[in-house]
Structures are given as C-alpha cells and as structure tokens.
Chimera marker file (.cmm) of the C-alpha trace (Angstrom):
<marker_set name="trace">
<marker id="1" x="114.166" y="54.178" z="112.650" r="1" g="1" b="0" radius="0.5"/>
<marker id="2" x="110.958" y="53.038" z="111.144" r="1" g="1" b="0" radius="0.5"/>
<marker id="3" x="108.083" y="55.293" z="112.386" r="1" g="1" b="0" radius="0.5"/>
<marker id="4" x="104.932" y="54.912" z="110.380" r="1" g="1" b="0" radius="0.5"/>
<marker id="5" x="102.958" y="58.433" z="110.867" r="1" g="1" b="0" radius="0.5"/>
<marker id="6" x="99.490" y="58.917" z="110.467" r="1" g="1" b="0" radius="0.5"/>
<marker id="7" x="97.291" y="61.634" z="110.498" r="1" g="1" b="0" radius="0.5"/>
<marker id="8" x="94.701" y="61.667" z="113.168" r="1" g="1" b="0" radius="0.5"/>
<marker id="9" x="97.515" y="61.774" z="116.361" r="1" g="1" b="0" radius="0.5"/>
<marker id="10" x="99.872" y="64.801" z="116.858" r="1" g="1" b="0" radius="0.5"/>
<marker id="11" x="103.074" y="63.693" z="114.793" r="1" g="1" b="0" radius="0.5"/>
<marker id="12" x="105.399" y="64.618" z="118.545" r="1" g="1" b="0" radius="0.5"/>
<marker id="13" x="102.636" y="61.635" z="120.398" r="1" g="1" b="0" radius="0.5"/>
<marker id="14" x="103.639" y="58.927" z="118.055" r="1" g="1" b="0" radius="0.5"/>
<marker id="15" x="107.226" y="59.631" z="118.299" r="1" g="1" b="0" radius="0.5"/>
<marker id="16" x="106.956" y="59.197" z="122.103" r="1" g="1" b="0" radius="0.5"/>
<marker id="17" x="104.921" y="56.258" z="121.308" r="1" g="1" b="0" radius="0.5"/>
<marker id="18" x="107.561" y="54.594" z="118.847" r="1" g="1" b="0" radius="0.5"/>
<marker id="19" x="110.031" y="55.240" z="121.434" r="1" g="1" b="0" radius="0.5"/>
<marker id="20" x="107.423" y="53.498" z="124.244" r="1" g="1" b="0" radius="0.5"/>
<marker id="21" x="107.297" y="50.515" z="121.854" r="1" g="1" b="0" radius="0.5"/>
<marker id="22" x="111.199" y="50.195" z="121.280" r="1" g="1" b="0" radius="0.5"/>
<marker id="23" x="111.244" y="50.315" z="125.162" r="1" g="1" b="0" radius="0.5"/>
<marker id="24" x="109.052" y="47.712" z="125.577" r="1" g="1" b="0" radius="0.5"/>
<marker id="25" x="110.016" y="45.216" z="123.050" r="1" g="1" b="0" radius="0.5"/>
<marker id="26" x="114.070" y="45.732" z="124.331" r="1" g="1" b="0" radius="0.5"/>
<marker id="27" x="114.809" y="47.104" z="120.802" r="1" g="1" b="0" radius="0.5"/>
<marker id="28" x="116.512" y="50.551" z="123.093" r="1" g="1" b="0" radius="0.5"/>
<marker id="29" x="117.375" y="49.624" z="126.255" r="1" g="1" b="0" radius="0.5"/>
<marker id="30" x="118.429" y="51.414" z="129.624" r="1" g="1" b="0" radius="0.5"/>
<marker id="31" x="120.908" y="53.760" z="129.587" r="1" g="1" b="0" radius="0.5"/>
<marker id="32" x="121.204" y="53.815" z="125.550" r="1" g="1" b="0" radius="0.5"/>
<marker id="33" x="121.906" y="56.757" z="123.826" r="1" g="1" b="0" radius="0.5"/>
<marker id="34" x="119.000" y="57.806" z="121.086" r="1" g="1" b="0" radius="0.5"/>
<marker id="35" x="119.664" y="60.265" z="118.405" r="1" g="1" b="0" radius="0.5"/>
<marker id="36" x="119.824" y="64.241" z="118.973" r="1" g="1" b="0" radius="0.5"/>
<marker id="37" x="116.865" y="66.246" z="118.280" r="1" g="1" b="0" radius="0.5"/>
<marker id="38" x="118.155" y="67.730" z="115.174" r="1" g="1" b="0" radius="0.5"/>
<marker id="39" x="119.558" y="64.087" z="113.669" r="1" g="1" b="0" radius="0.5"/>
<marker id="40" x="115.719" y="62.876" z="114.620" r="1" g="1" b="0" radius="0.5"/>
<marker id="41" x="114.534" y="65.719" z="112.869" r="1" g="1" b="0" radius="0.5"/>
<marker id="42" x="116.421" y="64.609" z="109.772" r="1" g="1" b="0" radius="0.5"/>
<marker id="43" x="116.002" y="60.943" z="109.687" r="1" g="1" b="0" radius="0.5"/>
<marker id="44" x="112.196" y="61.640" z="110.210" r="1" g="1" b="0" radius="0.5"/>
<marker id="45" x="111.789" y="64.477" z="107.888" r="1" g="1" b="0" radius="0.5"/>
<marker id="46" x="109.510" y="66.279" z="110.577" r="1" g="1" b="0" radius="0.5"/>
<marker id="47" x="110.269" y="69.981" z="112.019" r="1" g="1" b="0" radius="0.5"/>
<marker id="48" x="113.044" y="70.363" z="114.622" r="1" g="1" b="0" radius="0.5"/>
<marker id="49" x="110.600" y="71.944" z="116.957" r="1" g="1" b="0" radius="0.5"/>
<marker id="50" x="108.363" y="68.706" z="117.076" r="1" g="1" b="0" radius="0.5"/>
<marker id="51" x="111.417" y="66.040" z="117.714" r="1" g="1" b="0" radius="0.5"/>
<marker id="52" x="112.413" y="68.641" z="120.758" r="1" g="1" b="0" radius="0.5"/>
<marker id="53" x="108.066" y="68.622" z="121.976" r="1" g="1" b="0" radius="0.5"/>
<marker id="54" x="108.419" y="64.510" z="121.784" r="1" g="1" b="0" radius="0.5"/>
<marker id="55" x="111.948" y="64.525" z="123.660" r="1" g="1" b="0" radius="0.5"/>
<marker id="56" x="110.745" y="67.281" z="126.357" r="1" g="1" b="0" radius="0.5"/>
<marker id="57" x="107.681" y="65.042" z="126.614" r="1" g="1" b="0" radius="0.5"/>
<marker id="58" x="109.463" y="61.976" z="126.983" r="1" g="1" b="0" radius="0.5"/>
<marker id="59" x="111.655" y="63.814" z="129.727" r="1" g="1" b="0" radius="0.5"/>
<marker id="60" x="108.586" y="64.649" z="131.740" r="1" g="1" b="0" radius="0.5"/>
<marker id="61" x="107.097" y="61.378" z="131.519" r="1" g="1" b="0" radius="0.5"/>
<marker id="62" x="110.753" y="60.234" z="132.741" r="1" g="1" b="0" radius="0.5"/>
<marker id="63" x="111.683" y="57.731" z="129.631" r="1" g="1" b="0" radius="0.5"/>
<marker id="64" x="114.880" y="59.827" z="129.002" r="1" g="1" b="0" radius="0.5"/>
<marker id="65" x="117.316" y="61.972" z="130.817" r="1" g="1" b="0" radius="0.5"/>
<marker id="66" x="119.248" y="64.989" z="129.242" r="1" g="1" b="0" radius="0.5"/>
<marker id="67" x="122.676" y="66.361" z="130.477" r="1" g="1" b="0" radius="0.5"/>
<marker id="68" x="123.877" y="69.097" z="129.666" r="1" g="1" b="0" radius="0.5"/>
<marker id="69" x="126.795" y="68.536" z="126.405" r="1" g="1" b="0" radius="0.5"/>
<marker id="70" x="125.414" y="64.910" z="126.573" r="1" g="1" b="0" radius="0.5"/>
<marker id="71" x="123.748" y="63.107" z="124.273" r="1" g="1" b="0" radius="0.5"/>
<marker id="72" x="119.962" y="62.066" z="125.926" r="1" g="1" b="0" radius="0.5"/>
<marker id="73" x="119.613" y="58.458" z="126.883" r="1" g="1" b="0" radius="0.5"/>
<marker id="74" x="116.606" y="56.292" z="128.160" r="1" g="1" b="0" radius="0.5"/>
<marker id="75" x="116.131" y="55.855" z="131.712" r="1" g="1" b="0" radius="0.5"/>
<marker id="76" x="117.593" y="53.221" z="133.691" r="1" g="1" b="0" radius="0.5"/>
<marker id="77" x="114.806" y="53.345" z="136.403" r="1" g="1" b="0" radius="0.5"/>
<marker id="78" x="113.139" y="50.035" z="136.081" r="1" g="1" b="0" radius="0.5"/>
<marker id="79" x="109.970" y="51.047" z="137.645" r="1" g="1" b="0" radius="0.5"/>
<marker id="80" x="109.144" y="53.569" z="134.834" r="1" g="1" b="0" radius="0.5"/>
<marker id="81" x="110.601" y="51.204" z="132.480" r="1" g="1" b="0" radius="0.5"/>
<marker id="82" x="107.841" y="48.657" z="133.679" r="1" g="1" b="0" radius="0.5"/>
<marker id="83" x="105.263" y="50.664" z="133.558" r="1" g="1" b="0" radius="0.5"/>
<marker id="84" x="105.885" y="51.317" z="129.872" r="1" g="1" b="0" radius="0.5"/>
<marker id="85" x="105.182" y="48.140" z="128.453" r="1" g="1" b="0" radius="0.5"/>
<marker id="86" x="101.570" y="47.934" z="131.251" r="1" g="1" b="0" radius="0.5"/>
<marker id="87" x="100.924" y="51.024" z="129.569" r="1" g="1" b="0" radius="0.5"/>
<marker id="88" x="101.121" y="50.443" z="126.115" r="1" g="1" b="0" radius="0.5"/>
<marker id="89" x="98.690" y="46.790" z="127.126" r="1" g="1" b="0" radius="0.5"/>
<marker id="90" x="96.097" y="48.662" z="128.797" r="1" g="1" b="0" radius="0.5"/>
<marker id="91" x="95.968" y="51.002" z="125.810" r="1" g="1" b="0" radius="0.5"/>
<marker id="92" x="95.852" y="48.127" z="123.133" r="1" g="1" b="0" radius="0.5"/>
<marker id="93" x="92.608" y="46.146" z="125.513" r="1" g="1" b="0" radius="0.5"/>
<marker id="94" x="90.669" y="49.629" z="126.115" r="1" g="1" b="0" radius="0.5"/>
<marker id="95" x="90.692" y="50.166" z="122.590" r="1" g="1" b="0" radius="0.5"/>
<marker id="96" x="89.962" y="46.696" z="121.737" r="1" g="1" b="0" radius="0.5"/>
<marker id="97" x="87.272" y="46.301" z="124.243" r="1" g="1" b="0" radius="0.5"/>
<marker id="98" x="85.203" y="49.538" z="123.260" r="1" g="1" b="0" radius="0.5"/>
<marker id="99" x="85.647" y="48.168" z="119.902" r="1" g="1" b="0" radius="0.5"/>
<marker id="100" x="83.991" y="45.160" z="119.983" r="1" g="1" b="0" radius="0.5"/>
<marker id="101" x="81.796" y="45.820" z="123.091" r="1" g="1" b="0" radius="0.5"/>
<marker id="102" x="78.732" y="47.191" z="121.108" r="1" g="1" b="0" radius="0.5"/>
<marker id="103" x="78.804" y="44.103" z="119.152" r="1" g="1" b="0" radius="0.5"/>
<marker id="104" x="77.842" y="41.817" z="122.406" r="1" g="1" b="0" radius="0.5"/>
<marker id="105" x="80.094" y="39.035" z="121.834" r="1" g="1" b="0" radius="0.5"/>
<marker id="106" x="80.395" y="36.390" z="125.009" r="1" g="1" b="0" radius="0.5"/>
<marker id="107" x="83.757" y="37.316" z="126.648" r="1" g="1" b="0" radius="0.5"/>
<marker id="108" x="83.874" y="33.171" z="126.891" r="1" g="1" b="0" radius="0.5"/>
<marker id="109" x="84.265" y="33.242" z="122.873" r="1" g="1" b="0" radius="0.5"/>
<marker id="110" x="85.887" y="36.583" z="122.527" r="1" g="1" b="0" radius="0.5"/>
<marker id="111" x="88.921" y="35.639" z="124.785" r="1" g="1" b="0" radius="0.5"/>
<marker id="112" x="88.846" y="31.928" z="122.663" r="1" g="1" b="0" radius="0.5"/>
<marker id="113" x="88.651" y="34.393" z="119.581" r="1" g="1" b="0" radius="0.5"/>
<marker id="114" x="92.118" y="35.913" z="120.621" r="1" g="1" b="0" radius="0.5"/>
<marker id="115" x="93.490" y="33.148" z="121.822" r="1" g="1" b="0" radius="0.5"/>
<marker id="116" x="93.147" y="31.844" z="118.579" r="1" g="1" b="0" radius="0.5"/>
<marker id="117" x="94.267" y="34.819" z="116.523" r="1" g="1" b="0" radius="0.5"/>
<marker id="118" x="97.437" y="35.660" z="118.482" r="1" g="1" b="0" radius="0.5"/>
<marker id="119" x="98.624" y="31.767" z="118.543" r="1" g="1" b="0" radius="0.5"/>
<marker id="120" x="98.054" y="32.047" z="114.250" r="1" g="1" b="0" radius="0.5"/>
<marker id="121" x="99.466" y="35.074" z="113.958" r="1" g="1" b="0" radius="0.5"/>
<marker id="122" x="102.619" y="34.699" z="115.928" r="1" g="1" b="0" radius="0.5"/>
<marker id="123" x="105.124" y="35.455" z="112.583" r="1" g="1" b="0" radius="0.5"/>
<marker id="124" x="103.326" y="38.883" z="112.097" r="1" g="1" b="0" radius="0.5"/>
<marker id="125" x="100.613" y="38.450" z="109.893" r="1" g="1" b="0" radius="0.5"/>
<marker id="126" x="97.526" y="40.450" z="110.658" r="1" g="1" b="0" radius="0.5"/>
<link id1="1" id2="2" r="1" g="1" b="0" radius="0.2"/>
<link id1="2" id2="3" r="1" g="1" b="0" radius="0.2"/>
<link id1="3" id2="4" r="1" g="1" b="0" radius="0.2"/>
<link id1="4" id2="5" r="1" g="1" b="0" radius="0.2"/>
<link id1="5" id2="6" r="1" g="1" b="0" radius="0.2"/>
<link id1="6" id2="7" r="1" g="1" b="0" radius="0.2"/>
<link id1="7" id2="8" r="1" g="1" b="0" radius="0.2"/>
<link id1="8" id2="9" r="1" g="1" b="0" radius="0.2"/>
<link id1="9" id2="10" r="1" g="1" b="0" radius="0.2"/>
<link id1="10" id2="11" r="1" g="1" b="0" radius="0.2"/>
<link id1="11" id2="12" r="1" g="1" b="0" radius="0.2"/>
<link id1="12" id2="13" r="1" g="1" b="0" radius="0.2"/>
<link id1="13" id2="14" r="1" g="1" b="0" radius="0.2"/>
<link id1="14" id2="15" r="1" g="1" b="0" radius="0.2"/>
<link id1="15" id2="16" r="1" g="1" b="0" radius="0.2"/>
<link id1="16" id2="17" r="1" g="1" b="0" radius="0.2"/>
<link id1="17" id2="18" r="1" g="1" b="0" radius="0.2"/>
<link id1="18" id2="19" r="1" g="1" b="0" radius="0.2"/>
<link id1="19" id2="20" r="1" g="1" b="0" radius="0.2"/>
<link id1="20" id2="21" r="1" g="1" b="0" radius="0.2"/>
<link id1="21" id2="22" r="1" g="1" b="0" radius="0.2"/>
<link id1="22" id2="23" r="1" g="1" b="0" radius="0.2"/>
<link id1="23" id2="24" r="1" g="1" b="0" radius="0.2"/>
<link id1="24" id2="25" r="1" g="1" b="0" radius="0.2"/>
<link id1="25" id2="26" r="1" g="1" b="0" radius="0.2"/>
<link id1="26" id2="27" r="1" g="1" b="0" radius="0.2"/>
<link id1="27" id2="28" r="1" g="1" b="0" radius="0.2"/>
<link id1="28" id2="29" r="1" g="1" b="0" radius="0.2"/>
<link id1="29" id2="30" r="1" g="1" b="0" radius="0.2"/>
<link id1="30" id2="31" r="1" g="1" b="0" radius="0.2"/>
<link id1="31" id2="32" r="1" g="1" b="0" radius="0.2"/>
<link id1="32" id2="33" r="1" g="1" b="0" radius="0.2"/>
<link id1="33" id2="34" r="1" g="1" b="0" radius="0.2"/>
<link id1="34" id2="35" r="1" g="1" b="0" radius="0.2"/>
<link id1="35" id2="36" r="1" g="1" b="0" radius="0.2"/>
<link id1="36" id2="37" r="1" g="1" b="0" radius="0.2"/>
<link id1="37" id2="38" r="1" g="1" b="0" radius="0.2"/>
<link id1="38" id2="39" r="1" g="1" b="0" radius="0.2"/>
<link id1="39" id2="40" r="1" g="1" b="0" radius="0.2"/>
<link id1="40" id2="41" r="1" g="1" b="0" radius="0.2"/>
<link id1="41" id2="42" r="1" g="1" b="0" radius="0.2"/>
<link id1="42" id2="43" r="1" g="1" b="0" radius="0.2"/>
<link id1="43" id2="44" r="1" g="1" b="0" radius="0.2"/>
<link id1="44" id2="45" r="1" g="1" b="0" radius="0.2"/>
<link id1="45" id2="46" r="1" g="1" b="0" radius="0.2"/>
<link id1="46" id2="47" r="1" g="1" b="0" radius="0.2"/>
<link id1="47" id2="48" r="1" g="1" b="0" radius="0.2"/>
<link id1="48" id2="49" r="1" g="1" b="0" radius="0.2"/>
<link id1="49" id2="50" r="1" g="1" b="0" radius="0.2"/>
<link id1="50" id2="51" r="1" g="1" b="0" radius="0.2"/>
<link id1="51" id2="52" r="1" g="1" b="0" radius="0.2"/>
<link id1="52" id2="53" r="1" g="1" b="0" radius="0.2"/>
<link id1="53" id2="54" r="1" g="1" b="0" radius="0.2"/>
<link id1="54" id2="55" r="1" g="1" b="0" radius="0.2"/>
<link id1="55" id2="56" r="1" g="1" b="0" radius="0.2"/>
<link id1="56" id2="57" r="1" g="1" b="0" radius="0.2"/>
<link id1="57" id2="58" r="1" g="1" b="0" radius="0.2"/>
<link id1="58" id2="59" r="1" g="1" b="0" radius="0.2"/>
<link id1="59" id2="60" r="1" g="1" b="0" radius="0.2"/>
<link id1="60" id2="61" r="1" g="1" b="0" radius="0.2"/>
<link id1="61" id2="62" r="1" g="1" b="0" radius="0.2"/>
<link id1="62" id2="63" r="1" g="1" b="0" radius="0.2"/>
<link id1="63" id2="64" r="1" g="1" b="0" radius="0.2"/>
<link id1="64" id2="65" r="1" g="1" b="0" radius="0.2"/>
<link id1="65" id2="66" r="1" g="1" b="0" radius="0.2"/>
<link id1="66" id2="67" r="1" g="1" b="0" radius="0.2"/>
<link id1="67" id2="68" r="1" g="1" b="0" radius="0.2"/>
<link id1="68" id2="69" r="1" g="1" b="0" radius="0.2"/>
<link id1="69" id2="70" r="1" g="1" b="0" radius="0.2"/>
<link id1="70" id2="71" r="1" g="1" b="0" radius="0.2"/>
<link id1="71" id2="72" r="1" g="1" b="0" radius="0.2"/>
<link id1="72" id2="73" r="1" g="1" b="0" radius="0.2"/>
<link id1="73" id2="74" r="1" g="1" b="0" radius="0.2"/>
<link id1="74" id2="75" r="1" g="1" b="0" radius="0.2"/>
<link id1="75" id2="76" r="1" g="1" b="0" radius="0.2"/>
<link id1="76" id2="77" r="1" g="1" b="0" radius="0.2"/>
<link id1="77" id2="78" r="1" g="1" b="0" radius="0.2"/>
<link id1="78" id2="79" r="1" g="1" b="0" radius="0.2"/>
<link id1="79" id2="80" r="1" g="1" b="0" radius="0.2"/>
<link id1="80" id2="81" r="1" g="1" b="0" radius="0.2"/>
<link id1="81" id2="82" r="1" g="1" b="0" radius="0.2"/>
<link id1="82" id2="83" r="1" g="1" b="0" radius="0.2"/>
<link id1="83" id2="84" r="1" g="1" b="0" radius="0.2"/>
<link id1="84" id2="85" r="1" g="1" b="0" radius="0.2"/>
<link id1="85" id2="86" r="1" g="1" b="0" radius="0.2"/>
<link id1="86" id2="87" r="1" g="1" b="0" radius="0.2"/>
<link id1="87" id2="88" r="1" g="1" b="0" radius="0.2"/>
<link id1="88" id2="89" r="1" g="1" b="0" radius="0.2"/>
<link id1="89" id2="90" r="1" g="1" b="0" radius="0.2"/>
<link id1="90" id2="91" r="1" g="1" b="0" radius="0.2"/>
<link id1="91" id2="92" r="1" g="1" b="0" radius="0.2"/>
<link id1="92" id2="93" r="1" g="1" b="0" radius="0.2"/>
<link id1="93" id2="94" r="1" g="1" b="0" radius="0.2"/>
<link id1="94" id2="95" r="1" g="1" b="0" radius="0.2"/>
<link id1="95" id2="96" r="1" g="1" b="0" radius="0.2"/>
<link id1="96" id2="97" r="1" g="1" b="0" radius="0.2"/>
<link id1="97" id2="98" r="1" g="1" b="0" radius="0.2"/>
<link id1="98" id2="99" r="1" g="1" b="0" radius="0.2"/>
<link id1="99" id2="100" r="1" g="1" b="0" radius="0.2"/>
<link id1="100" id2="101" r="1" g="1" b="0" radius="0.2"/>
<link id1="101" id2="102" r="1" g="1" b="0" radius="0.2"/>
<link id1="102" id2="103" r="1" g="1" b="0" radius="0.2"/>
<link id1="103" id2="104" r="1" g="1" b="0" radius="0.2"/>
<link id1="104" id2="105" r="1" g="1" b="0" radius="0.2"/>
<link id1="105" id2="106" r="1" g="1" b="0" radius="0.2"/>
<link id1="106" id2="107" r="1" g="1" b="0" radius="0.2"/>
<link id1="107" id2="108" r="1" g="1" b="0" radius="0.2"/>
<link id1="108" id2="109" r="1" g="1" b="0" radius="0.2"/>
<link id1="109" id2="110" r="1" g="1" b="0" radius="0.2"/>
<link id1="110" id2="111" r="1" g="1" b="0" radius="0.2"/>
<link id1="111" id2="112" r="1" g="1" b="0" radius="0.2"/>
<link id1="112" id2="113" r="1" g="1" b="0" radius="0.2"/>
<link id1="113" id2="114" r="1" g="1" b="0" radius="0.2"/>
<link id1="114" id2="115" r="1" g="1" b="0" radius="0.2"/>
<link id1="115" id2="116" r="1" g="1" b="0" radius="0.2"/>
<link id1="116" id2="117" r="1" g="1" b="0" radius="0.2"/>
<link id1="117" id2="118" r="1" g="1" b="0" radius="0.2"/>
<link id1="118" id2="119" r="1" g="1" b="0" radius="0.2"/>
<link id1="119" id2="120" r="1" g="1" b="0" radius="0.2"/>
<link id1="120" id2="121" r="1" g="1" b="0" radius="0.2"/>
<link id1="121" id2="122" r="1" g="1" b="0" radius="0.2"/>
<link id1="122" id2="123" r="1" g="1" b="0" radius="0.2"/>
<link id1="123" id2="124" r="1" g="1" b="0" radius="0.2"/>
<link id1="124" id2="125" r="1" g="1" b="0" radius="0.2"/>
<link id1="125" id2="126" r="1" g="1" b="0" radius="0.2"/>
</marker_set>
C-alpha cells in the first residue's frame, strides 16, 4: 500500500482517493477484501480514527460494504464501480482545464498537445 500524502487535502480524502484509483486501474477488484481499519492504521502510520472517517466515507459513497465480524470488501455493484473511474476523469480534465484556461491556448493545439504527451509518456515518465 503505497499512498503518497500531502498536505493541502484531509489525510481520510486521499485514502478514499487511493482506494478510487486502485478501483479504477483493477489493482482491488469487486468483492476483495481490503485491510481492517486498525491494520490500515498501522501500515499507514495515520490515527485509527482517520482510517475508520475514510472507510465510513467510502461506505456512504457505496465503494465498500461492512458486515458485521467480516472483514469490509469493495462493492460488487458495477454501476458504482463505473462511475469511479468517470469520476476520477472528470476530476483530472476540470483541473486541467482551469489550469491552462487563463493561458488561452487553441483547444485545436491543446488537445494535439496531449495527444502528444500521453502517447510519450506511456512508461510513466512525467
């Protein structure tokens, strides 16, 4: 579990985030067990009190399910599953887009721009 924490968001909102991405890229997958609150609170070195905020957050949002004397596990409804990956776009283009709007770049060479940049940098590489 390699979550890379920074400052400016609430440390619960990137968990729920990391999770979103492992969703999305098929790295957890429905029905999957993730770790308990308190072993997420280890690995992560964060307080037991924000691992349970992320995983009550992630139950609202309908990611996971909790039994009770079960270990929680992501969802197996494929609609919400869809919708993560959608979600985690439309994020990524709204913040790119207010980023380079006040710059006035052509869409025409902006979309060639990207094109260009995510065929190069296909292995990783920012």
């Amino acid at each position: 579990m390699n979550v890379k924490l920074n400052n400016r968001d609430p440390v619960y909102l990137q968990i729920v985030r990391y999770f979103k991405e492992q969703i999305a890229i098929g790295e957890l997958q429905p029905g999957e067990e993730i770790p308990s609150r308190r072993e997420l609170a280890n690995r992560m070195k964060i307080n037991p009190n924000t691992a349970q905020r992320a995983y009550k957050e992630m139950e609202e949002q309908g990611l996971i399910y909790t039994e009770k004397n079960h270990p929680s596990t992501i969802t197996t409804d494929k609609i919400t599953l869809g919708k993560v990956r959608d979600e985690l776009l439309v994020e990524a283009v709204n913040l790119f887009v207010t980023s380079v709007r006040s710059i006035n770049v052509p869409v025409d060479e902006l979309l060639e721009l990207v094109r260009e940049k995510y065929t190069d940098n296909r292995d990783g590489e920012a």
